[in-house]
N, C-alpha and C positions, 0 to 999 in steps of 0.2 A: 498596870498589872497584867490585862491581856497582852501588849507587850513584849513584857518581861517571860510570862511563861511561855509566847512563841518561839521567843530566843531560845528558850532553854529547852524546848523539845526541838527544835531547828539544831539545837547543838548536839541533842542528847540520840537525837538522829544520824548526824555527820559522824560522832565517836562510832556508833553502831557499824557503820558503814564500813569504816578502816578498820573495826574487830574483824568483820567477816573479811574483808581483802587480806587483810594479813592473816588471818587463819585460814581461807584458800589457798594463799601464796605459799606457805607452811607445810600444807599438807602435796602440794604439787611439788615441792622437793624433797619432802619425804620421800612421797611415790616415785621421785627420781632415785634417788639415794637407794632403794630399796632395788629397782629393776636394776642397777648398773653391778650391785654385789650378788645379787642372786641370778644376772645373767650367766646363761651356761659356758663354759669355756670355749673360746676358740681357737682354731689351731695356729692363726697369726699371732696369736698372746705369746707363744713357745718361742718364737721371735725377737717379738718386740719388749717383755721382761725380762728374759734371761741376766740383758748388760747389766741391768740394776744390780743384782750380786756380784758380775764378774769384772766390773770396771776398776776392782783394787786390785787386779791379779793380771790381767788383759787389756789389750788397745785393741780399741774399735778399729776395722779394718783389717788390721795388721795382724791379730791374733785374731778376732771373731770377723766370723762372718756377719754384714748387716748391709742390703743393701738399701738403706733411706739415709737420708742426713739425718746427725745427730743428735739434734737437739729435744727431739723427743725420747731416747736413752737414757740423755745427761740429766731430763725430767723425773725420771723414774728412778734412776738411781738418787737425786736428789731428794725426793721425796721417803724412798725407802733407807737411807741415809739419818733423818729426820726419822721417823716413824721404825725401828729395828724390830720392834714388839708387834709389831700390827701384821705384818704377813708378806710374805710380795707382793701374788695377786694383789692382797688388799692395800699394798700403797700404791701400787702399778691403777686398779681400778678407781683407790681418792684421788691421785691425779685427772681420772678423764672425770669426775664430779667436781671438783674445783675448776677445772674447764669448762664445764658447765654452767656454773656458777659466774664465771668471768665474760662467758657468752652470752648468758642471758641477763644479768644486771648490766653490762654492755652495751647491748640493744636498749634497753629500756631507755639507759640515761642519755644513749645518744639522741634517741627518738624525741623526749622530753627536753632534751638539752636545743634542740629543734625548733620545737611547737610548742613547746609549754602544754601540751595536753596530754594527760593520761592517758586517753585511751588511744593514741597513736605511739603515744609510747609501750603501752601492752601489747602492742601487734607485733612487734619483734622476738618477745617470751614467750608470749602463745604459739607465733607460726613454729620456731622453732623447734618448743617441746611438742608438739604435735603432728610434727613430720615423720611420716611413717618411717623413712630409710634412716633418721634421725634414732628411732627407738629398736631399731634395727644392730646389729653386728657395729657399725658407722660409728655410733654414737655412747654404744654401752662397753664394748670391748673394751681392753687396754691396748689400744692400738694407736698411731700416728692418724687416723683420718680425722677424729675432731678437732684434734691439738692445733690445726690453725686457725680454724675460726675466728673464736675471739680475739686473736692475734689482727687478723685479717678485718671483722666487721670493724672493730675501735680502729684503725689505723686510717680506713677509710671513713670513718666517722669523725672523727678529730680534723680531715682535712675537709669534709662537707663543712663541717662548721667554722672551719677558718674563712672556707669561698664564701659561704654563704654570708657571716655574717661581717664579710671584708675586713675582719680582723686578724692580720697575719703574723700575732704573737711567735715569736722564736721556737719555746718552749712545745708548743703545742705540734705544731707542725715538724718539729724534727722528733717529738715523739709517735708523730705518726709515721713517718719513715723507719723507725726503729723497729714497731710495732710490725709494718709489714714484710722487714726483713726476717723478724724471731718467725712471722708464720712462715714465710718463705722454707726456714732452717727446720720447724717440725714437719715439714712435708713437701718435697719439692714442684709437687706439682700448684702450689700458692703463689708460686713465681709468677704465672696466670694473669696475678691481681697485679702486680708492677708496671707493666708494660702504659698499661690506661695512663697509670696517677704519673709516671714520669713524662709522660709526652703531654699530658696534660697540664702538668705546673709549667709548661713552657709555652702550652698556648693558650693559657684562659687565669684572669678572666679578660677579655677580649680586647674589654676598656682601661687595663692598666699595661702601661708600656712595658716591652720588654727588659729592662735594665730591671727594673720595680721588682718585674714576675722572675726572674732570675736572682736575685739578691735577695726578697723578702719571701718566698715560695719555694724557689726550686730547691737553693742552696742549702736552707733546715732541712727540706724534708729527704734532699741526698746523703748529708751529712749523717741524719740520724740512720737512712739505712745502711751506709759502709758500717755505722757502730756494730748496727743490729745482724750484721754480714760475716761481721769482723771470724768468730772462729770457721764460719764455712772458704771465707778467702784465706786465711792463712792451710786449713789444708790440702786447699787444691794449689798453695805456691810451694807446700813444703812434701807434700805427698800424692804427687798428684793421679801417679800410677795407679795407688790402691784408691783414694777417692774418687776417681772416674770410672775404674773399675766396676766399683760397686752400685755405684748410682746411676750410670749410663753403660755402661757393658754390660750388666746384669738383664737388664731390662729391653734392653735391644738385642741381644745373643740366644743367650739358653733359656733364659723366661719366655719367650716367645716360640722358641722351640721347641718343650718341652708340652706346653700348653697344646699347640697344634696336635700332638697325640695322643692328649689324655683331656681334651675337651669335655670327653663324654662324663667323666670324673666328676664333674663340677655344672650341673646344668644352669646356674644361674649367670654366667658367664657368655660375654661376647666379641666372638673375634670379627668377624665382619663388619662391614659402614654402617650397614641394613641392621647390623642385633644391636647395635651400639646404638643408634636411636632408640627403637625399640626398646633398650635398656632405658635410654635417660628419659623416655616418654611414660616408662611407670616411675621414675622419681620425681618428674616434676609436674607431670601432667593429671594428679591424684591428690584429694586428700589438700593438707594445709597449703603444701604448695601452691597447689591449682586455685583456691582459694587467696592466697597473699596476691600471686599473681594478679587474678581480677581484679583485687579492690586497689591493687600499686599500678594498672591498666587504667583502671576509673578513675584513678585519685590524678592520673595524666593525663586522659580526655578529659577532664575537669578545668584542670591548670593553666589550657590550652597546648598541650603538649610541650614538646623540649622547648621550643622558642618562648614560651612563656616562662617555663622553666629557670631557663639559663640567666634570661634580666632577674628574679628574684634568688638564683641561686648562683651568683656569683660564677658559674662555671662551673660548679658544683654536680647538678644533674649530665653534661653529659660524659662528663669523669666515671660517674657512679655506673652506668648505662655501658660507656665502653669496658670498664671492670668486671659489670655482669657480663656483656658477649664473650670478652677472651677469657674469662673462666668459666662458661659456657662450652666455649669453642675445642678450647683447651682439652677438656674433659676427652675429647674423641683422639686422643693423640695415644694415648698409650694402649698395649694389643698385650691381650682383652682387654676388655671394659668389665667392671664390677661395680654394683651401685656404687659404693661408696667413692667413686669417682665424681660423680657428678651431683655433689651436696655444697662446694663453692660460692653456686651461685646465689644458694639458700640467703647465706648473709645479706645480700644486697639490697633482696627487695624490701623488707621494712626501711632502708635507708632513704630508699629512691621515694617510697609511700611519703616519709617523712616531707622531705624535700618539695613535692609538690602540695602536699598541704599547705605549707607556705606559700606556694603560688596559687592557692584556689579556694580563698579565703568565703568568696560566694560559693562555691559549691559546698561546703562542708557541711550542707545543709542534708544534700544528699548520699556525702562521702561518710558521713557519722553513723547513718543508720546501718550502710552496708557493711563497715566496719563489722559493727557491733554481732553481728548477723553473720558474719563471715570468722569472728573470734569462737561466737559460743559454737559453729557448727565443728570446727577445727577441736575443742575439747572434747564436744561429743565423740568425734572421731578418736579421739587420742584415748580416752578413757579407760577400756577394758584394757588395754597396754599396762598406765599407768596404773588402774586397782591390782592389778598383778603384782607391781611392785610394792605396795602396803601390804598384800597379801604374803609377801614372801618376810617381810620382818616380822609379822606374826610367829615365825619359825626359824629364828638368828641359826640354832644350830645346823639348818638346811641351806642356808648360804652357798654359792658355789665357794666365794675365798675361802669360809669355813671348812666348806665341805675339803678344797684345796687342801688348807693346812692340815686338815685332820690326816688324812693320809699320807702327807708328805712327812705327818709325823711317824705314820704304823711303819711305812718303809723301813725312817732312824731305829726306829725298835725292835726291826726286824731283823735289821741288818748288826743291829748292837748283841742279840741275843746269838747269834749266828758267828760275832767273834770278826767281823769284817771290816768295822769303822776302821777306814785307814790303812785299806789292803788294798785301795786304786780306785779310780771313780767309776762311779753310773754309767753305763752306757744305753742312751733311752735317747727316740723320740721327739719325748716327751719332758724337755729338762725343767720345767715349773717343777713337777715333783721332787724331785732330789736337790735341789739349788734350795725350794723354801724349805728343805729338811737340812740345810748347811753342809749338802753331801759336796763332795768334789763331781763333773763331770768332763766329760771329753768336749775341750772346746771347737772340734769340730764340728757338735752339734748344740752348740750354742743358740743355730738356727729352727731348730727343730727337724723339720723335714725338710726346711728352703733349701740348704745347699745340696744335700746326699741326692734328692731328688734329678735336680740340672746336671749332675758330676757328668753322665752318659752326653750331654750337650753342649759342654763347656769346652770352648776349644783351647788347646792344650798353651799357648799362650796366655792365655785369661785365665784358664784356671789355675795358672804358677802364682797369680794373685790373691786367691781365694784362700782360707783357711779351711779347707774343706776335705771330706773323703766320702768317695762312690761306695756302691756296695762291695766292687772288688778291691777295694784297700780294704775294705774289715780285718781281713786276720793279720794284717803286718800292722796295724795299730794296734792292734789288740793283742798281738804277740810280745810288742816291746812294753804295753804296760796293762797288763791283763784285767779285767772288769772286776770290782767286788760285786759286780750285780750289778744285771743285765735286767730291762724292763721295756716288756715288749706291752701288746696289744691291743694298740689304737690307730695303726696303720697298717692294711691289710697288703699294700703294696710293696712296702720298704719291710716290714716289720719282718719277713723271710731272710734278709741277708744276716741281720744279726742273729735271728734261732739258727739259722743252718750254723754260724761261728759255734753259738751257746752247746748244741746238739757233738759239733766234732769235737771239743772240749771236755767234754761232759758234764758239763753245767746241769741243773737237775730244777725241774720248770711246776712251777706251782700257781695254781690260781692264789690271786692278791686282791681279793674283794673290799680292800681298804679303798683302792684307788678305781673308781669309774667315773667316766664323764660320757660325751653325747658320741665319743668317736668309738667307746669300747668299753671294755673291763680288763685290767691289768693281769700280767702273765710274768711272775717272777722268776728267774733262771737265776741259780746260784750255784757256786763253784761245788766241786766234789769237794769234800771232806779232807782227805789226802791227796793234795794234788804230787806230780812229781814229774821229773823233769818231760817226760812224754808226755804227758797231758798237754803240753804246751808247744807247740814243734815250733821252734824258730827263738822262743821267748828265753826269760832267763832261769838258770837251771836254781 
């Protein structure tokens, strides 16, 4: 009988245990969910949503401007495609939560797919969500920065557990190929991670001959990333102009040059060697980071280092190791630097953590307690981040998507009582607004401010490539198909070329306190009443 009732409080124990794990687990993606809808708008979202409405009407490239690969586009439109009812923003911002979601169940199960131990496997969802730069623009925005992670940690995850556990299933390993080609395609600077894992399946693991490592290693996991390649190689064999254009002339020409004289613009930014450390030394030398780092440091002075390493990980650790340096390395190559550059490396280290825990079976004696100690100080840290985000579902209607749609709705209604649906598109900015009110606008600025901005830098060869117009083409686009409404004021710099157009027109400007975010409060310019053929000089009579 005493026994029986030990068992049964020993059980009635363990149940307890997994309530409160899974109702932590619960509430911490709540608290995700809630920061990522209520984060405030950012001006790269004007960008990187737009395609989601206009890829039934537009080609990437060729009609919009977009300088990243596009697989983070073809994401969002897919999603708002699916989802028609729920908002842009708000399918644009479910994607980067289901990215989430892919991230951190990702980690876990690679961790545990590993070690068999929980709480090595929770070292990858915790460091993660707990990363400051993480909970930052990086990670909450609808932008391409987080979209390859989980692409990227599984890809290299799937191949640790091939080396490691010298089982070099087909399947597995050319979905890891695949997996770090699709990160590759949401953000080109993921290519990073490639370089390691390809030169790697060719020389490790050390003790299987090359015929073996070339036929049973190299070949899945090439294979799977031509698959995973497959739409970025076909547009650079069949358009190569405008695809190189945009991804590498953008970035190396007028972004760089633009930048040099409006630095002052933007102070979190780094054009120098010296600010670019500096930069990536508050993202990774802070906080969860700084924290994974030590205990994935200890868990390899533990292991014996990489040489102990390497015999129980198949070749595994210094695959993972050379992955984190050139996506480390990497990070310092593009001019500026913005955090959100140098979060790559993030993924690695709970992999590498993993991996030597297997080789440091005697020290886990000591690697257990640090862990532990090193998880709850990283939530402590994360936390008033995270209660923010519970804190904002308290008040659904305070949402920025909501807040988004609701004004993208007053515009439709403003512009419908006004007699204008359908007398020409928006000209804004700022096109989230008027695209999620199913306005038409000028696919010139499909970019937001990316392109109008660089037009003054863009040398005239390059910019025959761009879908784009400076401040001095305004009135000849705007002459051949005139604005039903103009919407100005959230950029203090650009936002003059279009009033001065609005102003010689006689467009008539009204505060629009339906629409505000963190850049401004909106400024509505709407046509004169009777227009006639002067009103228009150049346009149609």
């Amino acid at each position: 009988m005493i026994g029986q009732s030990a068992m049964a409080r020993t059980g009635i124990g363990e149940y307890a245990r997994r309530a409160l794990l899974t109702a932590a687990v619960f509430l911490l993606l709540v608290a995700l969910f809630g920061r990522i809808m209520g984060y405030d708008l950012r001006r790269d979202e004007f960008m990187f949503v737009p395609p989601a409405a206009l890829l039934d009407q537009y080609a990437l490239y060729q009609d919009l401007f977009y300088n990243h690969v596009p697989y983070s586009a073809w994401l969002f439109r897919a999603l708002h495609l699916l989802m028609p009812g729920l908002g842009l923003l708000a399918a644009a911002r479910l994607a980067i939560f289901l990215a989430w979601l892919l991230l951190l169940g990702g980690s876990a199960w690679v961790g545990w797919r590993l070690t068999r131990s929980g709480l090595v496997a929770a070292l990858g969802p915790v460091s993660l969500l707990s990363a400051d730069v993480l909970l930052g623009q990086a990670g909450m925005a609808a932008t391409n920065n987080l979209l390859p992670l989980p692409f990227a940690g599984l890809g290299l995850g799937l191949l640790a557990i091939s080396l490691a556990e010298r089982d070099y299933a087909f399947p597995r390993l050319f979905f890891a190929g695949l997996l770090l080609s699709v990160a590759a395609g949401m953000k080109a600077s993921a290519i990073a991670f490639v370089p390691a894992v390809a030169l790697g399946c060719f020389l490790l693991p050390r003790d299987v001959d090359l015929g073996t490592r070339l036929r049973r290693i190299a070949l899945p996991v090439a294979l799977g990333g031509l698959v995973g390649a497959a739409p970025l190689l076909w547009l650079a064999a069949t358009q190569p102009d405008l695809f190189f254009a945009h991804i590498a002339g953008y970035h190396a020409g007028p972004h760089i040059a633009y930048w040099r004289d409006n630095a002052a613009t933007e102070p979190g930014i780094a054009l120098g060697h010296g600010a670019k450390l500096q930069l990536a030394w508050t993202v990774w030398m802070v906080g969860a980071p700084l924290l994974t780092l030590f205990v994935t440091l200890l868990g390899g002075l533990l292991s014996g280092g990489a040489d102990s390493g390497r015999a129980d990980s198949g070749g595994a650790v210094p695959i993972v190791v050379a992955a984190t340096l050139t996506a480390a390395l990497l990070a310092f190559v593009p001019t500026p630097g913005f955090p959100q550059y140098y979060i790559a490396p993030l993924v690695c280290l709970p992999l590498l953590l993993a991996l030597f825990w297997r080789g440091a079976p005697a020290g886990r004696v000591v690697l257990a307690p640090a862990l532990v100690v090193a998880m709850v100080l990283m939530l402590v840290i994360a936390a008033p981040r995270l209660a923010l985000g519970v804190n904002d579902l308290r008040h659904p209607g305070k949402l920025t998507v909501v807040r988004v749609q609701k004004g993208a709705d007053a515009l439709r209604d403003r512009l419908a009582r006004q007699d204008l649906l359908g007398r020409g598109p928006v000209a804004t900015l700022s096109p989230i607004y008027p695209l999620s009110a199913g306005l038409p606008i000028y696919p010139e600025f499909s970019a937001g401010n990316f392109a109008i901005r660089v037009a003054p830098y863009t040398a005239p060869e390059l910019r025959a490539l761009y879908s784009m117009a400076g401040p001095d083409d305004l009135p000849a686009l705007f002459d051949a198909q005139p604005p039903a409404a103009i919407l100005t004021g959230f950029d203090p710099a650009l936002d003059p070329a279009l009033e001065g157009y609005a102003q010689s027109r006689g467009y008539q400007m009204q505060p629009f306190p339906a629409i505000t975010d963190r850049y401004g409060a909106a400024r509505l310019w709407l046509p004169p009443a009777d227009p006639t053929p002067t009103d228009q000089t150049g346009g149609n009579p």
